[in-house]
Structure formats: structure tokens, C-alpha cells
PAZAGU-608837 format. One record per residue (C-alpha): x, y negated, z. Coordinates in steps of 0.05 Angstrom, whole numbers, padded with zeros to 5 digits, always signed. Layout:
BEGIN
XYZ ...
% end
This chain:
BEGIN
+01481-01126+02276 +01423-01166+02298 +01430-01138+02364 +01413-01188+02425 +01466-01212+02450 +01482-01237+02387 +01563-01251+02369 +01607-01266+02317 +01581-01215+02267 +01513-01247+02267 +01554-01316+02266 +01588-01297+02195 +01530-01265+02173 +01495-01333+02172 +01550-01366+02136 +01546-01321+02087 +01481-01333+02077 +01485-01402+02071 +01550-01393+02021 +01505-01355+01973 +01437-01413+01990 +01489-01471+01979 +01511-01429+01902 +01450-01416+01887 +01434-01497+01893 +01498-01514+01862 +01475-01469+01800 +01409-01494+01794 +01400-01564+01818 +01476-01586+01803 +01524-01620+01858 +01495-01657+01922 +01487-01730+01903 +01490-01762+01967 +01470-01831+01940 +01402-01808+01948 +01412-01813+02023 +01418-01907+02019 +01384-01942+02070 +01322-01936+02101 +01327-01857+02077 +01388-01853+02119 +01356-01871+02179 +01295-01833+02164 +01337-01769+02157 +01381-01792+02213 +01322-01795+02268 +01284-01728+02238 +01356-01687+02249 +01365-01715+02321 +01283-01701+02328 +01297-01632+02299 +01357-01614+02348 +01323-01646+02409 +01257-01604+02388 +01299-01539+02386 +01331-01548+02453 +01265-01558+02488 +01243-01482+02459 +01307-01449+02461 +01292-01422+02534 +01237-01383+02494 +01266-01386+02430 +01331-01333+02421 +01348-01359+02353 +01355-01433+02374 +01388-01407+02443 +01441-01375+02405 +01453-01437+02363 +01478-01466+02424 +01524-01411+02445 +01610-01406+02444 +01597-01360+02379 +01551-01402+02345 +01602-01455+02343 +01664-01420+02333 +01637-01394+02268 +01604-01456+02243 +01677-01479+02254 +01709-01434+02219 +01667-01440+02162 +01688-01507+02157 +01753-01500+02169 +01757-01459+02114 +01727-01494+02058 +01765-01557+02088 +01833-01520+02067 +01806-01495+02010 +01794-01574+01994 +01863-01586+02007 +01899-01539+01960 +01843-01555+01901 +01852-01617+01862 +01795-01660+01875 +01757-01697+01815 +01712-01762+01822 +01636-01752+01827 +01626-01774+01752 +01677-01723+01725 +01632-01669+01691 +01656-01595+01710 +01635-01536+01666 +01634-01459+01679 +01648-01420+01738 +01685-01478+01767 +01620-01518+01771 +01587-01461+01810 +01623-01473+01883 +01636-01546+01872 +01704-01539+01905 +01735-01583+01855 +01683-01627+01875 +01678-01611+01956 +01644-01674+01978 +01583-01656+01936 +01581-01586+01943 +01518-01554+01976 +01560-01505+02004 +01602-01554+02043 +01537-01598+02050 +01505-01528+02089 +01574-01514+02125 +01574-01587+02155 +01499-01590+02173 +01499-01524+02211 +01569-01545+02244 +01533-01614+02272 +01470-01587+02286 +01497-01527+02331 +01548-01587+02367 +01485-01630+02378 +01455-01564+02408 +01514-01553+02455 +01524-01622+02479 +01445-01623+02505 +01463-01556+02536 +01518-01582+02578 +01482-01649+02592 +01431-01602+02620 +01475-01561+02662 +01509-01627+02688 +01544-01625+02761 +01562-01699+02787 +01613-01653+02832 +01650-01633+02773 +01640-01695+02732 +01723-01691+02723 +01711-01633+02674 +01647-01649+02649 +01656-01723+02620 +01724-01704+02583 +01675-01648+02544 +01615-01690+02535 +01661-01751+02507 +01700-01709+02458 +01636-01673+02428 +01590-01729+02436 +01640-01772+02399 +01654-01729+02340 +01580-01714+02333 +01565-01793+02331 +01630-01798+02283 +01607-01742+02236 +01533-01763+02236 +01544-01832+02211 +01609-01812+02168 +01548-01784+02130 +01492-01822+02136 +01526-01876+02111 +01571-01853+02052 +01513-01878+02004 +01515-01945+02034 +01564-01964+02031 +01591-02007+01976 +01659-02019+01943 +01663-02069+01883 +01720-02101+01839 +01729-02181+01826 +01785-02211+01784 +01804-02285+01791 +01831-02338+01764 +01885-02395+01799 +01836-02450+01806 +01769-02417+01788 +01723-02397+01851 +01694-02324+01829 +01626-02304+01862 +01620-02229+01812 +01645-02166+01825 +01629-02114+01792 +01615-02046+01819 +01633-01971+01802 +01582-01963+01742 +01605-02033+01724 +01541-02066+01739 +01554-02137+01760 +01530-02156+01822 +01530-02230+01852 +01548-02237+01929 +01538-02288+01984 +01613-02319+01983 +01663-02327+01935 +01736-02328+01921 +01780-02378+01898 +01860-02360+01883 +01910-02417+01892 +01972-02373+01885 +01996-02308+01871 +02062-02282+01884 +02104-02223+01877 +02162-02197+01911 +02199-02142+01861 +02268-02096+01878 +02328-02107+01847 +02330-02087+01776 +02368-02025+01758 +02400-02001+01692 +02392-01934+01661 +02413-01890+01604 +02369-01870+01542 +02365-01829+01485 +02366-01874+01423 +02330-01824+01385 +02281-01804+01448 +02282-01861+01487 +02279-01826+01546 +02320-01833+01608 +02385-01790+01617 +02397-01736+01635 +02331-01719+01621 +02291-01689+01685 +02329-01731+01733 +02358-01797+01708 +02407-01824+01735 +02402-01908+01749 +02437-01959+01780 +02415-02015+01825 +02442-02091+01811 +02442-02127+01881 +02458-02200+01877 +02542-02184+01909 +02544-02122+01862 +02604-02129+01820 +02615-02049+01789 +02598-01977+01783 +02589-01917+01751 +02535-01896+01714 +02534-01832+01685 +02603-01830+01642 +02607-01899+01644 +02633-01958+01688 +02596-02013+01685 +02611-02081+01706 +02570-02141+01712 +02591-02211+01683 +02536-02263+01692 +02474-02255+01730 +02410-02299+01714 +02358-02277+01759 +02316-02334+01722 +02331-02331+01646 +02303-02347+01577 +02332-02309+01510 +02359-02359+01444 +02369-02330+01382 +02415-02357+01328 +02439-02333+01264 +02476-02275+01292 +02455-02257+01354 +02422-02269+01421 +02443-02298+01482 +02407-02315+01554 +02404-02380+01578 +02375-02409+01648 +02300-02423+01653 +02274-02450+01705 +02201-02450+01685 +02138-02401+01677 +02165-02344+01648 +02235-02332+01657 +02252-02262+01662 +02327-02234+01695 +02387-02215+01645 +02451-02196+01665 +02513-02200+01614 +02554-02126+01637 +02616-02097+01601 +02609-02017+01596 +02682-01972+01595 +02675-01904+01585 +02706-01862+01628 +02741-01814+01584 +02768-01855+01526 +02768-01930+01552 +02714-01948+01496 +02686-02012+01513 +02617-02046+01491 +02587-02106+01528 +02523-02158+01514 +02462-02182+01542 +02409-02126+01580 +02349-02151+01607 +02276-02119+01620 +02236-02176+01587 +02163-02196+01597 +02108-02228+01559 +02148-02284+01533 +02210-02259+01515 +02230-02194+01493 +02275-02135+01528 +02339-02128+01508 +02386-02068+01514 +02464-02061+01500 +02483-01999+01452 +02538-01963+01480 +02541-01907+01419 +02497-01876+01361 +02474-01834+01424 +02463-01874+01477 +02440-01951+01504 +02441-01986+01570 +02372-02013+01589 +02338-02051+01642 +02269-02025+01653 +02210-02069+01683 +02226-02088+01761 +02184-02055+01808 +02142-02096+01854 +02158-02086+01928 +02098-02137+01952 +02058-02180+01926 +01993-02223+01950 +01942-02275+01935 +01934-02341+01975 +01861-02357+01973 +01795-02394+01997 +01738-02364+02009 +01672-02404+02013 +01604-02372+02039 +01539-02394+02048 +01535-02413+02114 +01588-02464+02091 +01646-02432+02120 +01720-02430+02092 +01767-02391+02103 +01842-02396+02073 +01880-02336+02084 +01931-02292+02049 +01904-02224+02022 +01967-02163+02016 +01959-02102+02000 +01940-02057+02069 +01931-02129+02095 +01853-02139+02076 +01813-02205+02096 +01744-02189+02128 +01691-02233+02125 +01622-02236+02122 +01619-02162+02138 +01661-02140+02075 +01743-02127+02077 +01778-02158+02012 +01843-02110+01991 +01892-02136+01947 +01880-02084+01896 +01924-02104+01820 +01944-02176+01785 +01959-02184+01707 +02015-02122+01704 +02035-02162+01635 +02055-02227+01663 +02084-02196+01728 +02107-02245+01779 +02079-02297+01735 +02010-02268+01729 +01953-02327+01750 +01907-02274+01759 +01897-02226+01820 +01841-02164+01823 +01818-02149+01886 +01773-02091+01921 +01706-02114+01966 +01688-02057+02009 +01628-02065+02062 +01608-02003+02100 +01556-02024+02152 +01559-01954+02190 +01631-01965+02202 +01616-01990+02272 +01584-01934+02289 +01633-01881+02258 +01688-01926+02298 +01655-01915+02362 +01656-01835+02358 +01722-01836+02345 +01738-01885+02410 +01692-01838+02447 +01737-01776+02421 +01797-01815+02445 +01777-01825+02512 +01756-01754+02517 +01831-01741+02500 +01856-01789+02553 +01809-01762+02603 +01840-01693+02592 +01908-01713+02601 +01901-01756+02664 +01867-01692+02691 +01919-01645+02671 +01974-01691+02703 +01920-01697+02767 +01924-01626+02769 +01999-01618+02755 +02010-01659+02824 +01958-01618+02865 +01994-01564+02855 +02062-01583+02874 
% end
């Protein structure tokens, strides 16, 4: 080992190395906080690294160590490394940066792999050796074979760009939580340590709606409460034409249907009425028969909300029908939002669907899971990341790499025939 030419020995010899640096770090200084690396720092770092791999290109005609860094081994092992802590990422549960991790687990940070010095050392040596080869095959450029060399130079140059600011700007960027009111305009948001933080435009809800599935009705222990059978309950859905069906030994068949429903009590029991009005909930009036014996029970079932209670329908000392809280299958927030430059801006904000605006991207992110479809609040998710522009344009760069590749394989396909 240590021989010139170097290879692949010498290649995992130097990941070890850093393995055992990067542990040693972990131990004593704790996981990588890569906070520390916010704006102007970022850019200070950002133009010493490219100084630092321009610098060792100039010497690496004299220079074997920095020559080597730039070679097919070099980079096939800086790969691998990676590779290889980005699996082991994969099949270990991840915890959030403010999680505290004690013992040997601490030591590697792979529970923790985004601030681990180990993957930290991994992902520097991996970007600095693919700056190193790009300026190597910049410098060996041929215009006559500028068919093979811009595919290369696009793909690398592009995932070095997309890498490098991936980093760079992790610690600026900024995600932050505001909850609203119908009718209130809401300029807070508060951030991950809860700090609250005013910003240059604010958000005003007009109206939130939800759009839920059909309600189902399932079987429970009375003594439990838990769904049955246990492990995999079974459940049936109530469509607006659904008439019967079986649910477990049961048949059960559905009277009256009042999607929009309010519960009256009197002396002796408790019927559902129609509501059209802030808070309704559904009910359905069903008749059970059991399958075996003909018993039959039927009543009122209905999921309930913040105004009016659930109700379920005992079908033995063992066993009730239930309908459990509706699921919601989409919901989103028609709002105004006022900055101050003056503009305003209605839109509709659904989940996957964010508004962008003044540089931020507004998610709907949770509403008042009490109140459900009648909730007049809605919580949503600011995130700003002013690198993403960047980050975007590496990966555009690594696409056209891609498409350069193919035309020229398809090129090449037809020169031959």
C-alpha cells in the first residue's frame, strides 16, 4: 500500500481514516450542527472550498496526493463510502436534530446521519474529489469530441452545483408555523424553537373547507373498545346508494341517512334530527340481523363532533356498532395575502398545492382536528429557502446531461445501422 500508482486500497484506506476522524469528533465535540453554517458564513465557506479545489488542481501536476484525488479510484471510493452510509441511513430510523441520543448510539450519529461528522467527512471528500475531476476534464477539453464531453461535464458539474448549495444552504433556510383565524389577517409565525418571528406579509383566511370519505361502521369490544377482530378490523363503507351488507356476523342495513344532523334527547332516548347549521354531524338509523340466529337490534350510530356527542348501537353484552370520526380526503384554505409592497393576492392554499409569494411557499399544513369540517381555523407551514434556485439549477444541469446521453446513444444507434 502506498505504492505510486495509487488504487483502491489507498482509496479505502482514506475512508477509513476519515470514519475513525469523523468518531472521534462525534465523541468529543457532539453531532455536526450545521446551523452554524447561516449566511454570510455560507458563502465564506462556499468560496474558500471552491478556492481550495481550484488551488489543488493548479499543483496537482507536481503534487501526487492532489493528482490522485482527481483519478477514476479516488472517486469510486469516495462513492462508495457514501453510498454506504446513505443505506445505512435508510434502514436506521432517523430522529430530529433536538432528540438527545445516549451511549454507543451517539458515537456514529447514524440515527442522526444528517449531523454526523462521519457523513459530514464522507460528503466533503466525495464533492471535493468531483470538483477535482470536472477541472481535469475541462482541462483536457477537445471541441472535436464535444458530443462526449458536454454530456460528462453537465452531469458532474450539475450534481456538484446541486450538492454544494444543498449544503450551504440547509442553515438558511427557514420553515415557520402560523395559525389563523376566518376574518383575522395573521402577520406571526412562529418557528421551530417556537420563537415568534414577524414577517413582511400576512395572511388572512376567509374560508376553510374540508372534503371527508364516506363514513364507515365497525365492530368493538365493549369491554376493550377496540376494533374487531382485533389486528385487522373489519369495516364497512356507507356510500350515499348503499342500502346493505355484511359486517362481520352481521347484516346490516341502513334506514335513514342524515349526512347533516343534530342529536335530541328526551326522556327515554335519543334521536337525530336535520341540521342545517354549524355543526351538524352525519347519523345514520341501521337495523343489524345476525347471521346465525336472526337477532335483531337497530338505533341511531353516528361519529359525533364538538357539539354533539357519538353515538353507537349495542348489538350484545359483547359487541357495538360504531361510526368512527370521517377521514378527510382534502381540505384547503381560501385566503388573502397582503404584503408590503401593497400587493394582494387571493388564492386557495391545499395541501401539496402551496402559494409562493414574496420568496416563501405557504403549505396547507393542519386546521382545528376538533371542529373538523367546521373548524374556522387553518395552520399553515412558511418555508423560504433562498439557495433553492441554485440547487434547482444542478439538478436541470444533471437532466440535460441525461438527455444529452440519450440523443447520443440513439445518434449512434443509427450510425451503425
Amino acid at each position: 500500500m502506498w505504492q505510486k500508482p495509487w488504487g483502491y486500497a489507498e482509496g479505502a484506506a482514506i475512508a477509513a481514516g476519515l470514519f475513525v476522524t469523523g468518531t472521534l469528533l462525534q465523541i468529543t465535540l457532539g453531532k455536526l450542527n450545521l446551523d452554524l453554517l447561516s449566511w454570510p458564513v455560507n458563502l465564506i465557506l462556499g468560496g474558500l472550498f471552491i478556492g481550495l479545489i481550484l488551488f489543488m488542481h493548479v499543483l496537482s501536476s507536481g503534487i501526487y496526493l492532489f493528482r490522485w484525488f482527481s483519478s477514476y479510484q479516488a472517486a469510486v471510493t469516495s462513492l462508495a463510502s457514501l453510498v454506504v452510509m446513505t443505506v445505512i441511513m435508510g434502514f436506521t430510523r432517523q430522529l430530529p436534530f433536538a432528540a438527545e441520543v445516549r451511549g454507543p448510539a451517539s458515537w456514529l450519529g447514524f440515527s442522526q446521519m444528517l449531523s454526523s461528522w462521519v457523513f459530514g467527512g464522507f460528503l466533503l471528500w466525495f464533492t471535493l474529489v468531483l470538483g477535482l475531476v470536472i477541472l481535469r476534464r475541462m482541462k483536457q477539453f477537445h471541441l472535436s469530441a464535444w458530443k462526449r464531453e458536454i454530456p460528462f461535464l453537465f452531469n458532474h458539474l450539475g450534481l456538484f452545483i446541486a450538492l454544494t448549495a444543498a449544503v450551504l444552504g440547509s442553515a438558511d433556510m427557514q420553515r415557520m408555523e402560523m395559525t389563523t383565524v376566518v376574518g383575522k389577517p395573521e402577520w406571526r409565525a412562529f418557528d421551530k424553537q417556537r420563537q415568534l418571528h414577524e414577517l413582511d406579509f400576512a395572511i388572512e383566511l376567509h374560508h376553510f373547507t374540508i372534503e371527508e370519505y364516506p363514513p364507515k361502521l365497525m365492530l368493538i369490544d365493549n369491554e376493550t373498545g377496540r376494533a374487531l377482530p382485533e389486528g385487522k378490523p373489519h369495516h364497512l363503507w356507507i356510500g350515499e346508494d348503499f342500502v346493505s351488507g355484511p359486517l362481520g356476523e352481521w347484516e346490516v342495513t341502513v334506514k335513514q341517512h342524515l349526512p347533516m344532523a343534530a342529536s335530541m334527547s328526551t326522556e327515554d332516548t335519543l334521536r337525530f334530527v336535520e341540521f342545517h347549521s354549524v355543526g351538524a354531524t352525519y347519523a345514520l338509523y341501521v337495523e343489524a340481523e345476525h347471521l346465525s340466529d336472526g337477532e335483531r337490534r337497530e338505533g341511531w350510530v353516528s361519529c359525533g363532533n364538538f357539539l354533539f356527542p357519538y353515538k353507537a348501537l349495542r348489538l350484545s353484552e359483547q359487541i357495538s356498532l360504531i361510526m368512527p370520526e370521517r377521514e378527510p380526503r382534502r381540505y384547503a384554505s381560501e385566503v388573502t395575502v397582503y404584503t408590503k409592497s401593497e400587493k394582494k393576492t387571493d388564492a386557495v392554499v391545499e395541501v401539496n398545492k402551496p402559494l409562493e409569494i414574496e420568496g416563501w411557499k405557504i403549505y396547507q399544513l393542519s386546521y382545528d382536528e376538533s371542529k373538523g369540517r367546521w373548524s374556522d381555523v387553518s395552520i399553515f407551514e412558511l418555508v423560504r429557502d433562498p439557495w433553492l434556485p441554485v440547487v434547482y439549477t444542478g439538478i436541470w444541469m444533471m437532466i440535460a446531461g441525461a438527455v444529452c446521453l440519450f440523443v447520443r446513444a440513439q445518434t449512434g444507434k443509427e450510425e451503425k445501422v
